[in-house]
C-alpha positions as CSV (number, residue, x, y, z in Angstrom):
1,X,87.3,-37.8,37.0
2,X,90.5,-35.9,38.6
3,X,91.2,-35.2,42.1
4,X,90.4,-31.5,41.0
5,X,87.4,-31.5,39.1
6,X,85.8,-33.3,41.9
7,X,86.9,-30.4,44.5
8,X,85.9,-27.7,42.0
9,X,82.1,-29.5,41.1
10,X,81.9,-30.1,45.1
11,X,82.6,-26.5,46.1
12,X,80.7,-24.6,44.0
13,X,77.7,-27.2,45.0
14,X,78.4,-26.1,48.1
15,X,78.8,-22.5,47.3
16,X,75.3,-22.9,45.2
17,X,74.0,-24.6,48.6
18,X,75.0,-21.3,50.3
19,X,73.8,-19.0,48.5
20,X,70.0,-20.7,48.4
21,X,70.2,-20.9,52.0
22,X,71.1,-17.5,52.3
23,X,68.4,-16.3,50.2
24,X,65.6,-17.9,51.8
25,X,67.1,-16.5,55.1
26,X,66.4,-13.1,53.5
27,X,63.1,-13.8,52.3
28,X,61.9,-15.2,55.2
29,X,63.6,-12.3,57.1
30,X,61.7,-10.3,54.9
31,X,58.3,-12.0,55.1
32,X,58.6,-11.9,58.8
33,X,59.1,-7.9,58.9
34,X,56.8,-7.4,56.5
35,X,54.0,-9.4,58.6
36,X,54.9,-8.2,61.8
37,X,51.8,-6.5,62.9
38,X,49.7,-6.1,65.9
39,X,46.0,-6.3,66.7
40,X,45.0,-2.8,69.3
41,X,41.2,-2.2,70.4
42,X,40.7,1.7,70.0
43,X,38.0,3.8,72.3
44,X,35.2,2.8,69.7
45,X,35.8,-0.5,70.4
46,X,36.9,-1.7,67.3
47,X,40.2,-4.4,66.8
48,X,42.5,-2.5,64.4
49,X,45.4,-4.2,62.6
50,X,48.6,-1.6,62.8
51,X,52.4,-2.3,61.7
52,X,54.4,-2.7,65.1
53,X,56.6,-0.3,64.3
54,X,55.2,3.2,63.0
55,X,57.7,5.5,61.1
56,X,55.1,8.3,59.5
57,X,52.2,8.9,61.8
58,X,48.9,11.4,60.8
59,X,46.9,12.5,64.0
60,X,43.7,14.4,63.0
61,X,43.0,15.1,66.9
62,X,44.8,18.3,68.1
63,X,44.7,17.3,71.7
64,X,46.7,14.1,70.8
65,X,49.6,15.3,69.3
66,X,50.7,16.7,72.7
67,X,50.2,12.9,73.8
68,X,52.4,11.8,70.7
69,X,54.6,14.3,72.0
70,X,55.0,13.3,75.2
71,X,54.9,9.7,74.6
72,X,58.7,10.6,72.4
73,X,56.8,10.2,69.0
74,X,56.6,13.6,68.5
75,X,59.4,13.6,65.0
76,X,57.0,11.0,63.9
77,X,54.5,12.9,63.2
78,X,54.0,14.3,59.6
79,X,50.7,15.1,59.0
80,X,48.4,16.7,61.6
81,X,45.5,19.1,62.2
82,X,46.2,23.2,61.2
83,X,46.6,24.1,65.0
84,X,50.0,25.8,65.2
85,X,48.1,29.4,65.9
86,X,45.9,28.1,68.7
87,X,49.0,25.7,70.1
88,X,52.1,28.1,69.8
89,X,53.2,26.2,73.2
90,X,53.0,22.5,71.7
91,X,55.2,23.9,68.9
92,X,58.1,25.1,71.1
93,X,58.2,21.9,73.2
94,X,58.0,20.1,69.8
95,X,59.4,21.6,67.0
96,X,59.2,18.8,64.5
97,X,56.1,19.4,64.6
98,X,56.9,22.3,62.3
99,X,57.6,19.6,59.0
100,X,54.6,18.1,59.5
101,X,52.1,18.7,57.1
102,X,49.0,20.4,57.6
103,X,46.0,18.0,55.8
104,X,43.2,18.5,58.7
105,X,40.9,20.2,59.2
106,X,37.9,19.7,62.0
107,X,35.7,18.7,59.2
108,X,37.9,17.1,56.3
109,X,41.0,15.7,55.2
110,X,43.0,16.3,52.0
111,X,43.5,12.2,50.8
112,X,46.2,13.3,48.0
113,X,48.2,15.4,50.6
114,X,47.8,12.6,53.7
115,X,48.9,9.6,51.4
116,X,52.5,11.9,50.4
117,X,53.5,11.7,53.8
118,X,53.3,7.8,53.7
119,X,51.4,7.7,57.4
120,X,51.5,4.2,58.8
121,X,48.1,5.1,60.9
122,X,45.6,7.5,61.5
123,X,44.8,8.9,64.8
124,X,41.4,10.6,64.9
125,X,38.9,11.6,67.7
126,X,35.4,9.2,68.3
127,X,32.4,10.2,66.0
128,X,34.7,12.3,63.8
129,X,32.9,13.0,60.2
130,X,36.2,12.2,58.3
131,X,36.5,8.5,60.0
132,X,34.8,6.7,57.0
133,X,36.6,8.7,54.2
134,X,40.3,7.9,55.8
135,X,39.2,4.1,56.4
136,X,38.9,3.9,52.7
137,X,42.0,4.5,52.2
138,X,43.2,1.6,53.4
139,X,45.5,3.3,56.4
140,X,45.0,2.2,59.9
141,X,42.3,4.4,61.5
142,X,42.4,4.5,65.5
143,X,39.8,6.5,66.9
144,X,40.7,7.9,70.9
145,X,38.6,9.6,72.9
146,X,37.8,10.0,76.6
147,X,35.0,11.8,78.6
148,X,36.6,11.3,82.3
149,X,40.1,10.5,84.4
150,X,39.7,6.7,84.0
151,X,38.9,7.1,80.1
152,X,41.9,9.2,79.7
153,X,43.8,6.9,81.4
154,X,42.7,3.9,78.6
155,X,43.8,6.6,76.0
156,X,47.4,6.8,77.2
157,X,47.7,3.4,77.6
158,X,46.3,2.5,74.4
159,X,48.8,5.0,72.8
160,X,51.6,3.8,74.6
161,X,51.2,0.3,73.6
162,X,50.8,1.6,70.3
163,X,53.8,2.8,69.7
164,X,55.9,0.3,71.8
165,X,57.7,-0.5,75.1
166,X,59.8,2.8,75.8
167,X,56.7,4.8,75.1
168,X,54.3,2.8,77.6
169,X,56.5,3.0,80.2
170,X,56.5,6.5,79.6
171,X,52.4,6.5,80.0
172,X,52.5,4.8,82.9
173,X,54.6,6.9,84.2
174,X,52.4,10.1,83.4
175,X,49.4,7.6,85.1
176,X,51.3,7.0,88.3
177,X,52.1,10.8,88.5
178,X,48.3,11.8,87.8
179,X,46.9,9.2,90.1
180,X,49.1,10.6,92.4
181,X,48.1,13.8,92.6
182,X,44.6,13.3,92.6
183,X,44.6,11.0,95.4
184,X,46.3,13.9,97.6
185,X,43.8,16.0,96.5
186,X,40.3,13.7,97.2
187,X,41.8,13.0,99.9
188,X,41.2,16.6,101.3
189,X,38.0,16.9,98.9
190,X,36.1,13.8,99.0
191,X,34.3,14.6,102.6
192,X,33.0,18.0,101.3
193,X,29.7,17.5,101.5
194,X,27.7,18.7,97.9
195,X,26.1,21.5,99.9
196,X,29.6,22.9,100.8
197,X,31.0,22.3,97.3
198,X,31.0,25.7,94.8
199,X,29.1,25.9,92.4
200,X,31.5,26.1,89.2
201,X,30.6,27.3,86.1
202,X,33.2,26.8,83.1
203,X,33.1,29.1,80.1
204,X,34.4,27.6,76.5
205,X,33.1,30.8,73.9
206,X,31.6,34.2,74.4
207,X,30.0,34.9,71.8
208,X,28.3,32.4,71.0
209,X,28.2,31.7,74.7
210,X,29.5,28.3,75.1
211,X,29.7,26.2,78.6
212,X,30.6,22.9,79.9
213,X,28.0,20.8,81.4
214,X,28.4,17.0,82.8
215,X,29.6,13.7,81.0
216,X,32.7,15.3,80.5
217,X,36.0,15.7,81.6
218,X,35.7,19.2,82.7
219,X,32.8,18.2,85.0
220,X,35.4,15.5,86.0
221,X,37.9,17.7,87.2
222,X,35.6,20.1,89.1
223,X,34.3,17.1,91.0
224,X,37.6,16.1,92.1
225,X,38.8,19.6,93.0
226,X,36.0,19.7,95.1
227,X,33.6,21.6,93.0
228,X,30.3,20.7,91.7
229,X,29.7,22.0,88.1
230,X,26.8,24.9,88.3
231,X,25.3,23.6,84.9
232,X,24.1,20.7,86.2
233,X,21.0,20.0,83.6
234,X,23.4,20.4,80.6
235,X,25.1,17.3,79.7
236,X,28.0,17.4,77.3
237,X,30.7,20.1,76.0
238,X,30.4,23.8,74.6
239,X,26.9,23.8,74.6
240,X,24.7,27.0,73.7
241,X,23.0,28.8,76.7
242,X,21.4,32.4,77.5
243,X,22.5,34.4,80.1
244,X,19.3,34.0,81.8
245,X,20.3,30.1,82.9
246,X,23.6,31.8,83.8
247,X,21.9,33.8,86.2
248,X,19.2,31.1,87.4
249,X,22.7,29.1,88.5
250,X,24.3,32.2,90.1
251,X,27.8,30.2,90.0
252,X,29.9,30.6,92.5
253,X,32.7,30.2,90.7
254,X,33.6,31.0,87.1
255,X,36.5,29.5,85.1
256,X,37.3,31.2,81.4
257,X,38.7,28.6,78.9
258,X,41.9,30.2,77.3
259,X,39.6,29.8,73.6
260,X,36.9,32.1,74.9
261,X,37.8,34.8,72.5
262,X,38.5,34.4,68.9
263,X,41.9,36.6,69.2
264,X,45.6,36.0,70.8
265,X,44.9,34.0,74.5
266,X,45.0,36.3,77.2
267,X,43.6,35.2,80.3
268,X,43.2,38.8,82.0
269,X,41.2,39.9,79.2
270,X,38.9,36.9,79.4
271,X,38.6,38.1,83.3
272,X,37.9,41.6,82.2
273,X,35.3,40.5,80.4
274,X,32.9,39.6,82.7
275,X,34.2,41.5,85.7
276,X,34.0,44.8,83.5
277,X,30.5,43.8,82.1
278,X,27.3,45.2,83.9
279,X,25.0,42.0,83.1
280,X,27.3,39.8,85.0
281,X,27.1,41.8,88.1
282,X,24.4,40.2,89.9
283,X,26.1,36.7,89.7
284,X,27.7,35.9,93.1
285,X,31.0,34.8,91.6
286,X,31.3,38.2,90.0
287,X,30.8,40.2,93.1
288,X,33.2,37.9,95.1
289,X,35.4,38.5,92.2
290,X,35.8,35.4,91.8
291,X,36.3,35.1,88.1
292,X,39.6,33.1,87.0
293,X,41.3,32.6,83.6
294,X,42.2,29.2,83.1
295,X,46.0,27.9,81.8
296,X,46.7,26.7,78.9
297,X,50.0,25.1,78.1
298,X,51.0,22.6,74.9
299,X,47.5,22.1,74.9
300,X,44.4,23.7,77.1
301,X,44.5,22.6,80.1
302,X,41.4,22.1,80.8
303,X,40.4,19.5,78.1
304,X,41.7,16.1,76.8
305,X,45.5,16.9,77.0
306,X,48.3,15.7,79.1
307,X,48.3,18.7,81.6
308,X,45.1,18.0,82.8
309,X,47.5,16.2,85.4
310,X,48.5,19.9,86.3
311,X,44.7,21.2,86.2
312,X,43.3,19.3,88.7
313,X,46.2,20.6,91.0
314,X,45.3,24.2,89.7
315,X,41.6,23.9,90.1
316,X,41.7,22.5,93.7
317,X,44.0,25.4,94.8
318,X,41.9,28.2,93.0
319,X,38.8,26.7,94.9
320,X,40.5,25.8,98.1
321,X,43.5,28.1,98.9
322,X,43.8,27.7,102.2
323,X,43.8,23.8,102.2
324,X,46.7,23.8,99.4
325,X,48.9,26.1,100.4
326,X,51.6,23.3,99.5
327,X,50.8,23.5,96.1
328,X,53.3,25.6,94.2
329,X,51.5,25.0,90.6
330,X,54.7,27.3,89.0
331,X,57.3,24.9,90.4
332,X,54.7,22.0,89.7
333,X,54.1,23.0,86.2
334,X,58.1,23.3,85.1
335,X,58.6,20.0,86.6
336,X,55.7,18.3,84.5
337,X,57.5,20.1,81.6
338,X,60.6,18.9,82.1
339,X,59.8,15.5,83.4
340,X,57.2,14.5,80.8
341,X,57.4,17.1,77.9
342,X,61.1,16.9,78.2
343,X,61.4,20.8,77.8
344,X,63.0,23.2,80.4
345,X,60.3,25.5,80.7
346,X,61.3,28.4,82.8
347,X,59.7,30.6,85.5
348,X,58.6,33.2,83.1
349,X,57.6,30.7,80.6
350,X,55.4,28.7,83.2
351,X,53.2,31.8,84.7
352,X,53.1,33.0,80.8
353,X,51.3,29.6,80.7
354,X,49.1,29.3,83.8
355,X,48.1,33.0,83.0
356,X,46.3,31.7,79.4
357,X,49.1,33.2,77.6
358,X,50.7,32.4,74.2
359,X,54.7,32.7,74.5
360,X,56.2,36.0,74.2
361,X,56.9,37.0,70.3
């Protein structure tokens, strides 16, 4: 055999070597990506399996997409809950959130629809009636929910991790912030004996009439501003009541969730409508006028969102003015905006918000 057919059969053994190696470089590469996945324990407890990188995200639970939001997933998500009337805020700070599709609802899902945007997981509330129906398809379901501070805390974290490194930094950032502000306030509230602590009495619907009692995070809150919650033997949220219990607990205080009426938010109206009713009259929070609307932002404030950071800060001033006089919850609320939302929020924009309004038209 010449000189040159030996060089020629070596190199293309050698190119043929190559090129084998090369592909089972890719294929592994490929087997690698495709397996790289990671094991997350939800609020229900359960161990889900989820890709460790999510590209198409559905979230069923409208408080969370603020948390997606803030978290810098918010152009991931493409399917979501029909809440762009009741969350005109979240939409501004987010506008992706525009394209996403609308294939919730609070009792359903639309499979066909879901599966078109590809979603790489599901997030849904605990106990939600759709949970067995979107685990059948095969998607990642994780199920977040939380009835208190520390809860809510898990729930950020778990979202975080979730979604990777640059996003839990970013919920332990929000954490540090909210732990901070509620130690500065317990620190004035804690030694308020029960007996001194209004009685609070938080309103989620009119008609029917709708309150908040304990094992919840509005009870939460109104403990750590230094309240106690006036509907003490109801345990749970937007629960039925007459007005006769209302006026057995004489509330001291009375807070007006921004959802109260089923039209535009407008937190003077929601004040107007007790203040300007003649059954209310007798009840001592009425005649000391004090009736307040309370803010709602990207989501309400005073309920499972991120700016419940900003309503504990709200809640102890409205109920201690005097002792948080340093609290200027305008300035306060465009630096959470801009710090955490990433959106400029502006003067006008922030009292539209801490007055229950919807953004001007």
């Amino acid at each position: 055999m010449s000189y040159k057919s030996v060089y020629r059969n070596g190199f293309i053994l050698v190119t043929l070597l190559l090129l084998i190696l090369a592909l089972v470089g890719c294929g592994s590469e490929l087997t690698a990506t495709k397996q790289e996945r990671v094991v997350i324990t939800d609020s229900a407890k359960a161990k889900i399996e989820i890709p460790a990188k999510l590209e198409s995200i559905a979230d069923a639970w409208p408080a969370h997409n603020e948390v997606l939001t803030m978290l810098g997933a918010g152009d991931k998500i493409k399917a979501t809950v029909d809440i762009k009337g009741a969350r005109p805020w979240l939409y501004i700070v987010n506008p992706a959130m525009n394209d996403a599709q609308i294939v919730f609802t609070p009792q359903d899902v639309n499979i066909e629809e879901l599966m078109k945007t590809k979603p790489d997981i599901v997030f849904i509330s605990t106990n939600n009636v759709i949970a067995t129906k979107l685990k059948d398809t095969g998607i990642p379901v994780v199920q977040l929910f939380f009835t208190d501070f520390a809860g809510l805390k898990d729930c950020f974290r778990t979202t975080g991790t979730i979604l990777g490194p640059e996003a839990k930094a970013k919920a332990d950032a929000y954490i540090a912030y909210l732990d901070e502000k509620m130690a500065k306030i317990k620190a004035v509230t804690d030694p308020i004996s029960q007996e001194q602590r209004p009685k609070v009495l938080h309103i989620n619907s009119w008609n029917p009439l709708l309150i908040d009692g304990t094992n919840t995070i509005i009870d939460n809150w109104i403990e750590v501003a230094g309240g106690t919650n006036a509907a003490v033997d109801v345990k749970g949220n937007m629960k039925p009541v007459t007005m006769e219990q209302v006026m057995a607990w004489n509330p001291d205080v009375i807070i007006v969730s921004s959802n109260a009426l089923p039209i535009e938010p407008d937190g003077t109206r929601n004040i107007h409508m007790i203040m300007d009713n003649p059954v209310w009259q007798g009840i001592k929070a009425v005649q000391n006028k004090k009736v307040y609307a309370n803010p709602d932002g990207a989501f309400l404030w005073d309920r499972y969102g991120a700016e419940e950071a900003l309503q504990i800060q709200w809640a102890a001033k409205t109920l201690y003015p005097e002792q948080f006089q340093d609290i200027d919850i305008v300035k306060e609320t465009r630096y959470f905006y801009k710090t955490f939302m990433n959106y400029d929020l502006s003067e006008a924009e922030a009292n539209r918000i801490i007055s229950g309004k919807n953004p001007e038209q």
